[in-house]
N, C-alpha and C positions, 0 to 999 in steps of 0.2 A: 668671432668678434670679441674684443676685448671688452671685459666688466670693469666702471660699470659701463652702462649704455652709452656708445655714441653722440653724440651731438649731432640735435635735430633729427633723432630718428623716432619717430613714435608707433604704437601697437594696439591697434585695434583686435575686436573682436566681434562678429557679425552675429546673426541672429542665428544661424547656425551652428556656433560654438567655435568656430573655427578661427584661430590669430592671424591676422595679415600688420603686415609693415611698411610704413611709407616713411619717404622722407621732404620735412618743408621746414626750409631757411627761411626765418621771421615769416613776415604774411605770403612769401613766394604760392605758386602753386605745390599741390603735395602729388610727388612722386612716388607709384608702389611697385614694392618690390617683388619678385615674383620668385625667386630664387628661395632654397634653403635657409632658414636663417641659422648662419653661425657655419655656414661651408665656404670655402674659398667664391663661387661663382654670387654670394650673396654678399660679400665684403665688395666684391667690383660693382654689382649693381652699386651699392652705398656710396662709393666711390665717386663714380659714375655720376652719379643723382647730383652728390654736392657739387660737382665739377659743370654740371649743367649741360653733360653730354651724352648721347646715348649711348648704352651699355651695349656690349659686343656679345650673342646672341650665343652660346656654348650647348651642344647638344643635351648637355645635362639638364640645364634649366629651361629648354624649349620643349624636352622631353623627358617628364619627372618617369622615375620608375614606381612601380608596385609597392616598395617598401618605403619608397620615399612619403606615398599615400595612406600605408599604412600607418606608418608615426605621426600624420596629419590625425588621423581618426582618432588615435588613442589622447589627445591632448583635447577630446572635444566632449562632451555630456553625454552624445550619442552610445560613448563606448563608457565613461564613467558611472553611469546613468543604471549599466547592467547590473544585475548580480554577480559577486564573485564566482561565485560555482560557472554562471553562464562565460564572465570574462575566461576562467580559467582554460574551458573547454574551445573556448576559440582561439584561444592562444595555443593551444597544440593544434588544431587545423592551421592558424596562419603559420605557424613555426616550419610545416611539412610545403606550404602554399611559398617561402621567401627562400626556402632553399631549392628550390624547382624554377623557381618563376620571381624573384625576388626583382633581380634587376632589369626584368621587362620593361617596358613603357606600356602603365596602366592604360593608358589613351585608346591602345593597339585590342586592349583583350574584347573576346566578342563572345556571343552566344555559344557559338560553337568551341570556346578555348572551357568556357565554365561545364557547357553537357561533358566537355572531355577528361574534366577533374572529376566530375561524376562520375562517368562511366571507369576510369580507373578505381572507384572506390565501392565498387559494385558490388563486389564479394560480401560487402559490411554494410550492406543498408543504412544502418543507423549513422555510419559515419559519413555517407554518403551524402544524406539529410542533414548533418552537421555541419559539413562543406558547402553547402548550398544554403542554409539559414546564417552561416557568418559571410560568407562573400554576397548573400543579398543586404544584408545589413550593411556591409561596407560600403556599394555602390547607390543604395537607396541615400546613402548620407550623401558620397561625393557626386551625384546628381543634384540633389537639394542643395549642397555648398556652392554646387556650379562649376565642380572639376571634371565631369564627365556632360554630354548632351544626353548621350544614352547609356541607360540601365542594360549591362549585358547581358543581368540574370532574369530579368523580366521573360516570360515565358519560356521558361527553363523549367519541366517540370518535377516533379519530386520522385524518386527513386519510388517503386512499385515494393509498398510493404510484405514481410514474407508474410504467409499465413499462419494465424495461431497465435495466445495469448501474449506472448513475448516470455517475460520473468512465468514461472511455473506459479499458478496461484496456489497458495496452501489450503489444503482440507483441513477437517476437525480432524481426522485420524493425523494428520502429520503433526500437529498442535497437541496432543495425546501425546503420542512417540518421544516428542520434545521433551514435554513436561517429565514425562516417566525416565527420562534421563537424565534430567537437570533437572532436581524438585526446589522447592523452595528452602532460600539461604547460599541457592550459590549466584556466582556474577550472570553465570550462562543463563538464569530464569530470570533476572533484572534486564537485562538483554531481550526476551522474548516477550515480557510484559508490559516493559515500557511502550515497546512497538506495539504489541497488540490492544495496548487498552487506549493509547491516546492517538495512534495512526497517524503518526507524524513519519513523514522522508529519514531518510540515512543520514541526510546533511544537517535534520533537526535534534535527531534522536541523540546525536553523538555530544549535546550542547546541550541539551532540558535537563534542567532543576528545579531545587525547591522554588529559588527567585520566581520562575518562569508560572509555577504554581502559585504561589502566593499573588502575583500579579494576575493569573487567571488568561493569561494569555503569551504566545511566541512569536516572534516575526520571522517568519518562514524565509530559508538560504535562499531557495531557487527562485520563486516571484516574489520576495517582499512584501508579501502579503499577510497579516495579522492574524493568529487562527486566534480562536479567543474558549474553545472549547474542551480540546484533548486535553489540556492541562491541569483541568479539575480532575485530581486523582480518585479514580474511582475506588469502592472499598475492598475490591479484589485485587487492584493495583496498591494498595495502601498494604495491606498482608503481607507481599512480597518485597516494599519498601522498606517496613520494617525491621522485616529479618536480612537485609541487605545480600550481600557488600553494596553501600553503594556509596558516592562522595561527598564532598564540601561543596562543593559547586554545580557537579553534573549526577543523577543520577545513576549515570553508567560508567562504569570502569572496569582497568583491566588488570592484569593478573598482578599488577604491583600497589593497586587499589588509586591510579591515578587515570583521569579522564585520558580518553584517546585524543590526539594530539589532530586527527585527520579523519574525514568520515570514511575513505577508503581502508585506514587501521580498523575500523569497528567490522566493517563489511567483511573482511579479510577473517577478523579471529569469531564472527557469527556463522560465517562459509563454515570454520575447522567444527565447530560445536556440532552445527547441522549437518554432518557429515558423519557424526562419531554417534548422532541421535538415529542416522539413515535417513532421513529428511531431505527435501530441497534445503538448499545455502543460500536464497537471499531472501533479505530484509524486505524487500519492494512485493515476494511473495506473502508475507506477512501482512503488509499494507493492503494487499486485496483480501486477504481473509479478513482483516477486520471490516473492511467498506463492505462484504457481504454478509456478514453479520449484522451489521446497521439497518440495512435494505432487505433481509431477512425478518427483522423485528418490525418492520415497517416504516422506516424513517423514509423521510420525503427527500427528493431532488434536492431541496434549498440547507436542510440538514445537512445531509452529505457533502455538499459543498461547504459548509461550514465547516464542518470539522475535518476536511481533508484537503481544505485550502485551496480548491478547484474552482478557477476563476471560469473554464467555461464547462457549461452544462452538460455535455455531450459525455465526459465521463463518469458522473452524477444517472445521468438519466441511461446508461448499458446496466448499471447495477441494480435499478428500482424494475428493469425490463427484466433483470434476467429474475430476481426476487416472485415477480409478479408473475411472469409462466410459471414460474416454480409452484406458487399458490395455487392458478386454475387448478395446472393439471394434477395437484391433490386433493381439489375439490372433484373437478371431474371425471379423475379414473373410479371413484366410489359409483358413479354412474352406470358401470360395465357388471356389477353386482347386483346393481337390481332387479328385482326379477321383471319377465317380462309382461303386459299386460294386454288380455286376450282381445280379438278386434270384436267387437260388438255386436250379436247379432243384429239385422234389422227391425223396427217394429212392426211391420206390414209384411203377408206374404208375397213372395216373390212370385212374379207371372212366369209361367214356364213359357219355353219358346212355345207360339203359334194357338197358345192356351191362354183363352182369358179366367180369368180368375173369379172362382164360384161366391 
């Protein structure tokens, strides 16, 4: 469509976030458009409308495809609404999703077409569940918009997680190894401190500074959620700021003394460091030895979620549980030590069988 706008065509937008077009000459009725707008089949509707005829029915527009749905979504709140980090990561599931299935007719997909995106991504768990929490979100929206009746991921259920911790959590001993190889003054302990003292994400760590300190608070990449705690530098974390390197803006940088530009750059040169200490390589292993360290010292559920930005409590509450057996049973194996204490004789003689008692 040529800019600017048309005559007589106006644009709405619903409670859904999503734009529709119609067209009304002075008080006429308004006609809506159903077609793409700014595609050949959506100029004819236009056409059409002012002409005061009906528009001639093209597979195209009777039948949107997938990616046509898809650039529906991304113009709406539902998709703006996300975190970058979140948008980013769905954008490479849809990227693999419009080169497969782009020019489907989203109308047609069903249960069985989405377990089968699943089950191709089987080997990867996690991307598995990645592909299933963006193509529910896509269709949870164009149900609510009213471009599907049914949700085809609705009882689709979630890939069956592998067993075991995921990220390797660090011990004291690998946090020893660390330090003993990287002492304080170089970038590699600014790196392992920042992480460990304020337990912020790879997506936060790569962006906190003084600002972020002096305001006493961060607004976390992944949920947008305000931590308002890790950011007071504590005086162990103050020792190694000092002696740096660290920068103008971010306290972490890299070997040229400038912030990393991407939190998978940090990730990447914390892997080489952790590697060269013999140590597990990521940052999120980090993140659990600090959250056990909290919940070792005794912080509570509602703590932990403060300072590690956990909106639900379920990961809060594995750490105050695993804390808390760790306590009994250093209370209770000292019990196996005690000695043992003799059964009591009775205070009355005992009747022997068949023998009453003199």
């Amino acid at each position: 469509m040529p800019r600017p706008r048309p005559p007589h065509l106006q644009r709405e937008t619903t409670r859904h976030g999503r734009a529709v077009w119609y067209v009304r000459v002075d008080h006429g009725p308004r006609i809506r458009l159903r077609a793409e707008y700014g595609s050949p089949e959506f100029d004819e509707e236009y056409r059409a409308a002012l002409a005061g005829v009906p528009a001639r029915k093209t597979a195209s527009s009777s039948t949107a495809s997938l990616a046509w749905l898809l650039t529906r979504y991304r113009e709406t709140t539902a998709w703006t609404d996300l975190s970058a980090a979140t948008r980013r990561q769905r954008e490479n599931i849809f990227k693999g999703v419009l080169e497969t299935a782009g020019h489907e007719a989203y109308a047609k997909i069903t249960a069985a077409t989405i377990e089968a995106g699943r089950e191709r991504r089987s080997k990867t768990p996690h991307q598995a569940r990645h592909f299933l929490d963006a193509m529910r979100a896509l269709f949870r929206w164009a149900k609510a918009a009213g471009f599907v009746k049914v949700d085809p991921t609705a009882g689709v259920s979630n890939p069956q997680r592998k067993s075991g911790d995921g990220f390797i959590p660090w011990t004291e001993e690998h946090a020893k190894a660390y330090e003993a190889r990287w002492p304080i003054g170089t970038r590699e302990r600014v790196w392992l401190d920042v992480a460990l003292y304020t337990g912020l994400r790879r997506g936060d760590l790569f962006r906190v500074g003084r600002q972020h300190a002096r305001a006493g608070s961060i607004k976390t990449e992944k949920s947008g959620y305000t931590v308002e705690v890790p950011v007071i530098v504590l005086p162990v974390l103050q020792k190694t700021l000092d002696a740096g390197p660290t920068g103008d803006l971010t306290f972490i940088v890299g070997a040229r003394g400038q912030p990393f530009n991407r939190k998978e750059a940090l990730g990447n040169a914390f892997k080489a460091a952790c590697k060269e200490a013999g140590v597990p390589g990521s940052l999120h292993g980090v993140r659990k030895l600090a959250a056990t360290r909290m919940a070792n010292n005794g912080a509570t559920e509602a703590q932990l979620m403060a300072v590690f930005g956990w909106t639900d409590p379920k990961m809060a509450a594995h750490y105050t549980r695993t804390a808390n057996r760790r306590h009994l049973a250093a209370q209770s194996i000292e019990k196996l030590n005690a000695p043992g204490t003799a059964i009591p004789a009775p205070s009355h003689p005992v009747r022997e069988s068949g023998k009453k008692s003199q």
